[in-house]
MOPAC internal coordinates of N, CA, C and O (Angstrom, degrees):
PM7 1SCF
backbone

  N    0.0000 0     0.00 0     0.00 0    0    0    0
  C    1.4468 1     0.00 0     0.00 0    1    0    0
  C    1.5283 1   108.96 1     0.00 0    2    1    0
  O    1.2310 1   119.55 1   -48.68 1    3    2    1
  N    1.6158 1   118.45 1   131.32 1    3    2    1
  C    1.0856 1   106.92 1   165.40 1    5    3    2
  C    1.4916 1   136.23 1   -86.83 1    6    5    3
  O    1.2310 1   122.34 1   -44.74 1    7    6    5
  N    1.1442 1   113.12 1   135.26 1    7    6    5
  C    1.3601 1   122.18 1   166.94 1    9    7    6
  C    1.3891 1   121.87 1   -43.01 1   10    9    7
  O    1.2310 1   124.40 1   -59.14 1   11   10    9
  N    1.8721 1   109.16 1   120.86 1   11   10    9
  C    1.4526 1    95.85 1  -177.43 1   13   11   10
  C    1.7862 1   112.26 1  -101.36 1   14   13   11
  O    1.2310 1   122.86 1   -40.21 1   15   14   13
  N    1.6666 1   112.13 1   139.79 1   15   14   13
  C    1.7525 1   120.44 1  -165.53 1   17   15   14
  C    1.8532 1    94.17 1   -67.69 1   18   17   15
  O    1.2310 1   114.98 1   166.21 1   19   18   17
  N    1.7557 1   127.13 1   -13.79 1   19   18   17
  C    1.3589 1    97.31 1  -167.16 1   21   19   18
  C    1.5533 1   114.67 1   -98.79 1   22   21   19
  O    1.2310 1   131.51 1   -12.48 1   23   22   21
  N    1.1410 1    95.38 1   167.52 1   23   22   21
  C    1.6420 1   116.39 1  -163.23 1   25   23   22
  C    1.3447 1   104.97 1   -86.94 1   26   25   23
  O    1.2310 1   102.16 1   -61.31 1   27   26   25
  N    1.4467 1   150.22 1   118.69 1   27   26   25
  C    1.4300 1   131.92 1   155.35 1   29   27   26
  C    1.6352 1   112.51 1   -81.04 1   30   29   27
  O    1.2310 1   129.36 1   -21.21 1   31   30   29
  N    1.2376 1    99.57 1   158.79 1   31   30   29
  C    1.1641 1   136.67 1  -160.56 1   33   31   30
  C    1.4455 1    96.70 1   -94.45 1   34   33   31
  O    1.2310 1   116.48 1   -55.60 1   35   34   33
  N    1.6032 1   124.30 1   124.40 1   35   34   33
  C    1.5858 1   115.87 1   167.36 1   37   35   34
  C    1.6979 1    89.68 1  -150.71 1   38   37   35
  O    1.2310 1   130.58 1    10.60 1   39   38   37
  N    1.8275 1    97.20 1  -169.40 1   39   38   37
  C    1.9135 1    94.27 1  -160.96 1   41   39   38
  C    1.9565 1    87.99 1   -72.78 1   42   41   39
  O    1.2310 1   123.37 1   135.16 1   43   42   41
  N    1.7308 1   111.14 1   -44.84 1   43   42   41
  C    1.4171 1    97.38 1   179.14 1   45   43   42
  C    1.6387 1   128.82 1   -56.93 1   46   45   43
  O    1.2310 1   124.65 1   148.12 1   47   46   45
  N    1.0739 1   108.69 1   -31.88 1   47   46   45
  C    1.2149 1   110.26 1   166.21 1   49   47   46
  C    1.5320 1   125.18 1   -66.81 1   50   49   47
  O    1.2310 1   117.84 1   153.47 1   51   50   49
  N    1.1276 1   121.71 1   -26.53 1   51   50   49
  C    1.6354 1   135.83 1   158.62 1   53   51   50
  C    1.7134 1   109.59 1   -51.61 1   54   53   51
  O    1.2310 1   132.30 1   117.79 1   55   54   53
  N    1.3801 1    93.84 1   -62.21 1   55   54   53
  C    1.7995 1   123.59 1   157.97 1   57   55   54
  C    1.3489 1    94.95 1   -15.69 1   58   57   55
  O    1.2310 1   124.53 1    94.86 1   59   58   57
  N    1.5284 1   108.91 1   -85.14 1   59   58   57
  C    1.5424 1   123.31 1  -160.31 1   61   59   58
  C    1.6183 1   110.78 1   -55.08 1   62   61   59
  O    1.2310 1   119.19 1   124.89 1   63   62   61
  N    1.3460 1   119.15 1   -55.11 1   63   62   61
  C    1.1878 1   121.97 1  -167.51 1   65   63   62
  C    1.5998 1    97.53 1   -52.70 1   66   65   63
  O    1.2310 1   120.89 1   127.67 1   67   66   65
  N    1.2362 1   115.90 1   -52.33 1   67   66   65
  C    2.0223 1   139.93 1  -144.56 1   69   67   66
  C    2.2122 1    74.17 1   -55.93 1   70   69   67
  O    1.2310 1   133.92 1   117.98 1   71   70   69
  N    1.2387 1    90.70 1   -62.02 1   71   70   69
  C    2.1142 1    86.73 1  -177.36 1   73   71   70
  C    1.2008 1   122.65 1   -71.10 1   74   73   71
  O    1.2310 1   107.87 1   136.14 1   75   74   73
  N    1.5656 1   140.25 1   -43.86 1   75   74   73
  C    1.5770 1   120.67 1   138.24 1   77   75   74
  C    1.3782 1   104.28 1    -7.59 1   78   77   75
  O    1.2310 1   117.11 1    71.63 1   79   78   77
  N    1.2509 1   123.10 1  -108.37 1   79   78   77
  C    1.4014 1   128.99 1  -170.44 1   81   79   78
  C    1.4831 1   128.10 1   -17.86 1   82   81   79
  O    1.2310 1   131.81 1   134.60 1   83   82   81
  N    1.3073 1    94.79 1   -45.40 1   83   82   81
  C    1.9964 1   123.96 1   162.09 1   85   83   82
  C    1.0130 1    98.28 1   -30.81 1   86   85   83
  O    1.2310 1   123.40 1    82.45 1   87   86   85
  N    1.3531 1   111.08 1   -97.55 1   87   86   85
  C    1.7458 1   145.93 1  -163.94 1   89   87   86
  C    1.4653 1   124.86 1   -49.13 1   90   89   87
  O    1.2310 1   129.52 1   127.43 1   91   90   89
  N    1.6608 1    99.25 1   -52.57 1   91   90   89
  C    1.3895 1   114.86 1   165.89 1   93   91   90
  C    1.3781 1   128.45 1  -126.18 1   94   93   91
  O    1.2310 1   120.73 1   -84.84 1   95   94   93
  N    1.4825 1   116.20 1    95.16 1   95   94   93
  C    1.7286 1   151.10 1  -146.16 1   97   95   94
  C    1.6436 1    72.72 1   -65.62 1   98   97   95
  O    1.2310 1   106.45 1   129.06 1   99   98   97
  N    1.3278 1   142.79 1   -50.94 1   99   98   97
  C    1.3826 1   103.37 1  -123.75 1  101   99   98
  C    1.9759 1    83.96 1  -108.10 1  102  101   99
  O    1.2310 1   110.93 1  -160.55 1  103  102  101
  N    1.3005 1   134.68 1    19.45 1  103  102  101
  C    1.3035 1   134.02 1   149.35 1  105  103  102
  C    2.1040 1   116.24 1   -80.59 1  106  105  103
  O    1.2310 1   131.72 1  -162.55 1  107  106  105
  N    1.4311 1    94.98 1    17.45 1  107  106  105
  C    1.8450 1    94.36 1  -164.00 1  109  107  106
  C    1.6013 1    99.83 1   -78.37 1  110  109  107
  O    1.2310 1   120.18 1   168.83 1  111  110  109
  N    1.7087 1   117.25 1   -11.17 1  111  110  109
  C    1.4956 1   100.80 1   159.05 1  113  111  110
  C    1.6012 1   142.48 1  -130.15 1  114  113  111
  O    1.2310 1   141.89 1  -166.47 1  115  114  113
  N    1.5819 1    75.10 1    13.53 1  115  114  113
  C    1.7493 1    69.47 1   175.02 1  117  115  114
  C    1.6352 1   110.08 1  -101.75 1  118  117  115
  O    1.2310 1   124.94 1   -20.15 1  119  118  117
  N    1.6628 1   108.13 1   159.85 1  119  118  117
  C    1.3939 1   110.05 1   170.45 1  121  119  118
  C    1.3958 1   126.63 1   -44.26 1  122  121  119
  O    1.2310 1   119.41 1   -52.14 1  123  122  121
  N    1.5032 1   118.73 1   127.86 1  123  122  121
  C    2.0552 1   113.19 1  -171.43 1  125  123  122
  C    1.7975 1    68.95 1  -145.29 1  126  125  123
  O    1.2310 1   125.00 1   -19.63 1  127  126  125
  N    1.7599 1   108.01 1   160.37 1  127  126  125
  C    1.3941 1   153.59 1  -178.33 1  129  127  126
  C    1.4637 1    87.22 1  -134.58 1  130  129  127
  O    1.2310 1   129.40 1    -6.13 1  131  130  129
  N    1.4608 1    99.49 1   173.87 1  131  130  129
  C    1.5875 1   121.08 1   162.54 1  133  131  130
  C    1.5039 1    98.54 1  -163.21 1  134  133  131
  O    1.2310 1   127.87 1   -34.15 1  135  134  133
  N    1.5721 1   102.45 1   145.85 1  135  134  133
  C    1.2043 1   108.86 1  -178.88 1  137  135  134
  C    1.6551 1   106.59 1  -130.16 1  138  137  135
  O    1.2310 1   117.55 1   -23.01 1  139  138  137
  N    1.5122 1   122.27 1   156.99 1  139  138  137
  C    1.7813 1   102.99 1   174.74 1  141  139  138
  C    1.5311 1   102.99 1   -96.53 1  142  141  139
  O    1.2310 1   140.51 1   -19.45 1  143  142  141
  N    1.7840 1    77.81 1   160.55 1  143  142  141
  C    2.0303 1    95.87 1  -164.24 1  145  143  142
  C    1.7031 1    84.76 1   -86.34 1  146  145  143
  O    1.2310 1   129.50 1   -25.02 1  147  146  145
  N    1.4618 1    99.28 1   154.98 1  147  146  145
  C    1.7327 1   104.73 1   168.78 1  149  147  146
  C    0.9882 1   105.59 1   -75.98 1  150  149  147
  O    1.2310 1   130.03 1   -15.23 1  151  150  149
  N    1.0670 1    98.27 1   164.77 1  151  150  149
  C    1.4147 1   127.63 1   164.85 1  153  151  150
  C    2.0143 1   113.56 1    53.94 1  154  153  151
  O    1.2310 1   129.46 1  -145.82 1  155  154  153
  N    1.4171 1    99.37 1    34.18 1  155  154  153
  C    1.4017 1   124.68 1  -170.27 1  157  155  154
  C    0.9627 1   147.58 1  -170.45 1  158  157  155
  O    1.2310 1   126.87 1  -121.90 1  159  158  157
  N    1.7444 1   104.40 1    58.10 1  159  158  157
  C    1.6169 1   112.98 1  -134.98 1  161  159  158
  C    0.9121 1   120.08 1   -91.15 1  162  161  159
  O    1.2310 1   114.83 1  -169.31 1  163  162  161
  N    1.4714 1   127.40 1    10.69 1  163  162  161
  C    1.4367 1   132.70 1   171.06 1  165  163  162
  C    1.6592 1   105.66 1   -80.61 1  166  165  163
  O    1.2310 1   111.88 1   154.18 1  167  166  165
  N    1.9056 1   132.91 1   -25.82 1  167  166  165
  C    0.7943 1   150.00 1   143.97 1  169  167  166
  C    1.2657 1   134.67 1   -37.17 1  170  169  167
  O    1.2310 1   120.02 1   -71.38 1  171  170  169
  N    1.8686 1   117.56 1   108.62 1  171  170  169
  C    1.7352 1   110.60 1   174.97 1  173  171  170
  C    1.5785 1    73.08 1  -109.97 1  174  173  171
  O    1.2310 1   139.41 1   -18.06 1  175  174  173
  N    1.7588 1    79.96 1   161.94 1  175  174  173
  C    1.4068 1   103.24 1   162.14 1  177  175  174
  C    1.7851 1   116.63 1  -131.90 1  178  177  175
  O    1.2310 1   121.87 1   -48.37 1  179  178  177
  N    1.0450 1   114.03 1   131.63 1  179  178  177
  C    1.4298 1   135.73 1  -145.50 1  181  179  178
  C    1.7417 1   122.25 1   -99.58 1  182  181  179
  O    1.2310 1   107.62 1   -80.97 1  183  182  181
  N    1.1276 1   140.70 1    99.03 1  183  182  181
  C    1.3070 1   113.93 1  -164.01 1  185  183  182
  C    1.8404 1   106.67 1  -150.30 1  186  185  183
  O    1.2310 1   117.28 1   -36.18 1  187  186  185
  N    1.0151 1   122.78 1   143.82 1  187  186  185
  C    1.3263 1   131.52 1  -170.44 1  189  187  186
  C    1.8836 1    97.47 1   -60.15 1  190  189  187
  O    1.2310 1   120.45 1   -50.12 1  191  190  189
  N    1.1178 1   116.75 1   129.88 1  191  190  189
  C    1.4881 1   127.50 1  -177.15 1  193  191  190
  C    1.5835 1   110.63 1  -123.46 1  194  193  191
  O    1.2310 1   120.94 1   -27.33 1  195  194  193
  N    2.1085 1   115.81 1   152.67 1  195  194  193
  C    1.3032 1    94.45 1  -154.16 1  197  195  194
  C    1.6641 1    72.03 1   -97.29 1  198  197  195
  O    1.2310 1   131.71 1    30.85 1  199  198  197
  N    1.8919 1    94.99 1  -149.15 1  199  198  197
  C    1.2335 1   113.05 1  -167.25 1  201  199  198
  C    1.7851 1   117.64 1   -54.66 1  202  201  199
  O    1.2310 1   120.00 1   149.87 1  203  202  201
  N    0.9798 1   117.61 1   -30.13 1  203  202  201
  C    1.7239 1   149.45 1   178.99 1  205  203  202
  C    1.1740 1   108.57 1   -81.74 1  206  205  203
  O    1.2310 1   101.43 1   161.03 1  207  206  205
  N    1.2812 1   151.44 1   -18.97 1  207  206  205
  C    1.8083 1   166.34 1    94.04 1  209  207  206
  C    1.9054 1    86.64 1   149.63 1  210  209  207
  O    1.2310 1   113.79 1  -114.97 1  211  210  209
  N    1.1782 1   129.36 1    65.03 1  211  210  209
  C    1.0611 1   148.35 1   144.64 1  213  211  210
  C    1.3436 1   111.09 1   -85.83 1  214  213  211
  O    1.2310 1   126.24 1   -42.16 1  215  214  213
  N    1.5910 1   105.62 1   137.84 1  215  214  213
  C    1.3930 1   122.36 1  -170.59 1  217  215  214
  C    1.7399 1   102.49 1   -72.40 1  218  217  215
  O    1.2310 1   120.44 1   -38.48 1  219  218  217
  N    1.5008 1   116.76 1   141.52 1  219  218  217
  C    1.2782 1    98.25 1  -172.71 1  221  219  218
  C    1.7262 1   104.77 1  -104.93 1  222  221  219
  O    1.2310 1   120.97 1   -48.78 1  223  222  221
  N    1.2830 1   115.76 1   131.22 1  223  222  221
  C    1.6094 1   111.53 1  -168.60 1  225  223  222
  C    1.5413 1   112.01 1   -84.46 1  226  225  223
  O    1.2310 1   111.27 1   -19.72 1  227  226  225
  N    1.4400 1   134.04 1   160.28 1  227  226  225
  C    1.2016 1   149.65 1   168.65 1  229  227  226
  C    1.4174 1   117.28 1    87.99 1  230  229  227
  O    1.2310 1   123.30 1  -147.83 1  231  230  229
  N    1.4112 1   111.27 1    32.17 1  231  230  229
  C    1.2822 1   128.00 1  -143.65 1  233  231  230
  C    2.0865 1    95.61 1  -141.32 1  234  233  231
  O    1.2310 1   123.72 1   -10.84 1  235  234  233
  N    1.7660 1   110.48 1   169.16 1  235  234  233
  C    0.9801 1   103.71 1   154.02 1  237  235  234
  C    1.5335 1   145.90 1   -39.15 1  238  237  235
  O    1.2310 1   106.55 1   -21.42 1  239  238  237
  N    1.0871 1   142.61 1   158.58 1  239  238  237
  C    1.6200 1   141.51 1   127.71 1  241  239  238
  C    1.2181 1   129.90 1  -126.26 1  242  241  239
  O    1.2310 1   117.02 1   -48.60 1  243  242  241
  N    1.5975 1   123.28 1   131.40 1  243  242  241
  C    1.1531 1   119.29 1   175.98 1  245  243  242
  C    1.3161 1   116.96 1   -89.68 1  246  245  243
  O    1.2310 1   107.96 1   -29.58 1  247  246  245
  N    1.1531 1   140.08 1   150.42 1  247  246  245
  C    1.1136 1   155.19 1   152.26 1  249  247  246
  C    1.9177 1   123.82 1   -86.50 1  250  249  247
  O    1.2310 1   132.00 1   -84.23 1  251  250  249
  N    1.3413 1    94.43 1    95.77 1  251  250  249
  C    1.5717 1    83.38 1   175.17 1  253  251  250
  C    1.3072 1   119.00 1  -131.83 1  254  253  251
  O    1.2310 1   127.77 1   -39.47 1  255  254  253
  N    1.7283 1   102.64 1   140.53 1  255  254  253
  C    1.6117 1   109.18 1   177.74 1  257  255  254
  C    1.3804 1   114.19 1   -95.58 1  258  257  255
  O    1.2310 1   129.54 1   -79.16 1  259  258  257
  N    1.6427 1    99.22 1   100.84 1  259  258  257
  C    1.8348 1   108.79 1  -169.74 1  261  259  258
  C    1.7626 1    99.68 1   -62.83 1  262  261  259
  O    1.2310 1   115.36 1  -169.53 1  263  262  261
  N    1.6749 1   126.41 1    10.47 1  263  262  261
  C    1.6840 1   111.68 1   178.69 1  265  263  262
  C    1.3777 1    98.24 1  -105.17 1  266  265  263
  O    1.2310 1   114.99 1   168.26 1  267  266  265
  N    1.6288 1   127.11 1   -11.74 1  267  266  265
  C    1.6339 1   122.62 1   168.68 1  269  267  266
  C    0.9308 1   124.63 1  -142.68 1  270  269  267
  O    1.2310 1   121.84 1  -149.91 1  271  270  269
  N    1.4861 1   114.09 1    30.09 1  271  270  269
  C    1.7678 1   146.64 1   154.43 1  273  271  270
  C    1.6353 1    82.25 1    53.02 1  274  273  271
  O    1.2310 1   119.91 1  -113.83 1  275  274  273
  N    1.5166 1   117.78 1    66.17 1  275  274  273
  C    1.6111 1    96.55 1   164.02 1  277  275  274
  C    1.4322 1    87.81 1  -136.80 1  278  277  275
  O    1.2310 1   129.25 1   -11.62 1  279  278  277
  N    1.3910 1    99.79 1   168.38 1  279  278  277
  C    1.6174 1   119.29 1  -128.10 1  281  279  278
  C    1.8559 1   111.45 1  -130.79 1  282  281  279
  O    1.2310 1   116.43 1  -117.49 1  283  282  281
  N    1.0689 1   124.40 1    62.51 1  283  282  281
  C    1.4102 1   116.80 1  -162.70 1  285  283  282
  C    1.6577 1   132.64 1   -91.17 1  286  285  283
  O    1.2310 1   107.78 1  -136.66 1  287  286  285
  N    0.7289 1   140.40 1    43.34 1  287  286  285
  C    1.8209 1   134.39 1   162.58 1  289  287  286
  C    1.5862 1   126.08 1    23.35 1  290  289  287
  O    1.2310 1   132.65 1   -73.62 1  291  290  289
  N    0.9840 1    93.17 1   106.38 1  291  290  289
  C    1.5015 1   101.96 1  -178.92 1  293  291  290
  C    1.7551 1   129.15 1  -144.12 1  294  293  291
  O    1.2310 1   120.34 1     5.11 1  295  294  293
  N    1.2707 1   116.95 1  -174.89 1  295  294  293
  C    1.6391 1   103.94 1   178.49 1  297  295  294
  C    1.5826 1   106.63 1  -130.31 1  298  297  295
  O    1.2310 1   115.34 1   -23.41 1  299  298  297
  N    1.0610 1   126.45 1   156.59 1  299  298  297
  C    1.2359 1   136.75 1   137.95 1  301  299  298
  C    1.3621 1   104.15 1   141.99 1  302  301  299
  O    1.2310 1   125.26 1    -6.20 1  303  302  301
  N    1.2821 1   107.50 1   173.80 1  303  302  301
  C    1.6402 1   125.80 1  -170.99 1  305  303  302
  C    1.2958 1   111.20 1   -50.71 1  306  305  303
  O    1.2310 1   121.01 1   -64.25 1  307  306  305
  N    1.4439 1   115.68 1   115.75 1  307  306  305
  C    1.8027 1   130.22 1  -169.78 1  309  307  306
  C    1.6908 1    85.80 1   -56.01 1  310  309  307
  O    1.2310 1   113.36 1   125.10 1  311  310  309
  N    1.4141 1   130.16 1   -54.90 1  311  310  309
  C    1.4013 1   114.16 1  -146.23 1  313  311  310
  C    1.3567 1   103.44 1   -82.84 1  314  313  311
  O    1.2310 1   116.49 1   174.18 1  315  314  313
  N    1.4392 1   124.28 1    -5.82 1  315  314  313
  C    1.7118 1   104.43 1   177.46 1  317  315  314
  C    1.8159 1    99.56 1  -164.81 1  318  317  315
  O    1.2310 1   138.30 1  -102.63 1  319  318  317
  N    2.1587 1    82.13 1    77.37 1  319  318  317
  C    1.2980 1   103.95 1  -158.73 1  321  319  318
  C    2.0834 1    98.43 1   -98.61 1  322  321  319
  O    1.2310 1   124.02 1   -94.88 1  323  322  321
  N    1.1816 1   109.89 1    85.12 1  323  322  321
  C    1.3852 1    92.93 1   176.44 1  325  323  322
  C    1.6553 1   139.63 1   -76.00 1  326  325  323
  O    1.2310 1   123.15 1   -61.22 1  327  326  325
  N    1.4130 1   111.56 1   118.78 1  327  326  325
  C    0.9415 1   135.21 1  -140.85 1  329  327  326
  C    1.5208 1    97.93 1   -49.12 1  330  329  327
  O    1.2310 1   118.94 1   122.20 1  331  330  329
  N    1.5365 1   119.62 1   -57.80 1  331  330  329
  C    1.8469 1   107.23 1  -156.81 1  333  331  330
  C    1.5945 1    99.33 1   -77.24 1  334  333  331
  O    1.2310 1   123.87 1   154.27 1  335  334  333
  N    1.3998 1   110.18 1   -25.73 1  335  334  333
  C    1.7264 1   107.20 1   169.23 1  337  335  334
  C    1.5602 1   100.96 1   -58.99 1  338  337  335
  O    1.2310 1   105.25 1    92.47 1  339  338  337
  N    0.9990 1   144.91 1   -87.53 1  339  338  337
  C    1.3165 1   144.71 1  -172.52 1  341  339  338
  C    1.4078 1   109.39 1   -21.59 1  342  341  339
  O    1.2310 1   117.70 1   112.03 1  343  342  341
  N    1.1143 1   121.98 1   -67.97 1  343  342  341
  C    1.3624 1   125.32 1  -178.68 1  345  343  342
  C    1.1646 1   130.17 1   -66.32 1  346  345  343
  O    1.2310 1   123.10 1   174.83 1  347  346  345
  N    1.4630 1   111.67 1    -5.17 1  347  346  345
  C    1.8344 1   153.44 1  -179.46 1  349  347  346
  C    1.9672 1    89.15 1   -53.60 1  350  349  347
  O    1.2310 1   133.19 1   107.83 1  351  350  349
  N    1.3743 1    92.12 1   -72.17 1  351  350  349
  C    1.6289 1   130.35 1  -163.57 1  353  351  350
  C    1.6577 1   111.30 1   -90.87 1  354  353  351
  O    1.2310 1   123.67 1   172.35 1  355  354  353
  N    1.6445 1   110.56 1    -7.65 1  355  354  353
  C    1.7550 1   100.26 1  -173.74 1  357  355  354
  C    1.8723 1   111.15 1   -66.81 1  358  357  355
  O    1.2310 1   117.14 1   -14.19 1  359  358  357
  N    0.7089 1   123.04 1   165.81 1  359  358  357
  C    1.4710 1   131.62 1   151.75 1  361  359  358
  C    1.7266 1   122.62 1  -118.11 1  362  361  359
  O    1.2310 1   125.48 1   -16.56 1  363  362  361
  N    1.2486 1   107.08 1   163.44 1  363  362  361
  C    1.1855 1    92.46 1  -162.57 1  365  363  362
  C    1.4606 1   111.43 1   -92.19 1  366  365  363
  O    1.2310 1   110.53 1   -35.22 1  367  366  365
  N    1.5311 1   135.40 1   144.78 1  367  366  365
  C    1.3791 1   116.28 1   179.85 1  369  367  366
  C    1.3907 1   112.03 1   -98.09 1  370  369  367
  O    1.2310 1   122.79 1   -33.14 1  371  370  369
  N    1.4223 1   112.26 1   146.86 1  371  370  369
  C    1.3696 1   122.16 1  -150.49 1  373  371  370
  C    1.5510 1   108.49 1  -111.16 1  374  373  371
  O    1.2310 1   123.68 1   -77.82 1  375  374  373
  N    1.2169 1   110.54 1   102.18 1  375  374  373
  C    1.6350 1   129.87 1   171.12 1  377  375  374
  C    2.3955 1    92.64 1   -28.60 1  378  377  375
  O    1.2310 1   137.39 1   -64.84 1  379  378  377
  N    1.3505 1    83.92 1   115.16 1  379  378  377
  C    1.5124 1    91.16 1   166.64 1  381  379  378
  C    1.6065 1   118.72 1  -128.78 1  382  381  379
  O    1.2310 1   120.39 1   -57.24 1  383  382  381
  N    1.4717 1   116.86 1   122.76 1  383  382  381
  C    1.1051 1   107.51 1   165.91 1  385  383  382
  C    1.3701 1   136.01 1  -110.14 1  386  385  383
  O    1.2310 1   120.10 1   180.00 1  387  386  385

């Protein structure tokens, strides 16, 4: 079965994007989805999507925990993004005003 690249849309995932945007000013215009990571449900995961709301690969991901609005930066392929590796390597993104 193939794996599908799009992201749904929910209020946490709205959540997630609304702090992306927060944290890191300079994602405030391009198209981002968020989808939740398994097995980690306090966790969206966040990623710039094209016109078709496909995750776009080779690119950032955020990681966010919509229960302590914190906000992390990371890399690798949205569709087979493993979670403790990701978070291995995230940094944190830094609220700028």
């Amino acid at each position: 079965m193939e794996q599908s690249t799009h992201l749904d849309i929910t209020d946490s995932a709205q959540l997630a994007i609304n702090l992306v945007r927060e944290h890191a000013p300079e994602t405030r215009l391009l198209p981002m989805a968020a989808r939740p990571v398994a097995g980690h449900p306090e966790y969206q995961q966040v990623n710039r999507v094209d016109r078709s709301g496909a995750a776009l690969k080779g690119g950032w991901t955020f990681l966010v925990n919509t229960t302590t609005r914190a906000v992390a930066r990371t890399v690798g392929d949205p569709d087979e993004l493993d979670f403790e590796t990701a978070m291995g390597r995230a940094i944190p993104a830094h609220h700028r005003r």
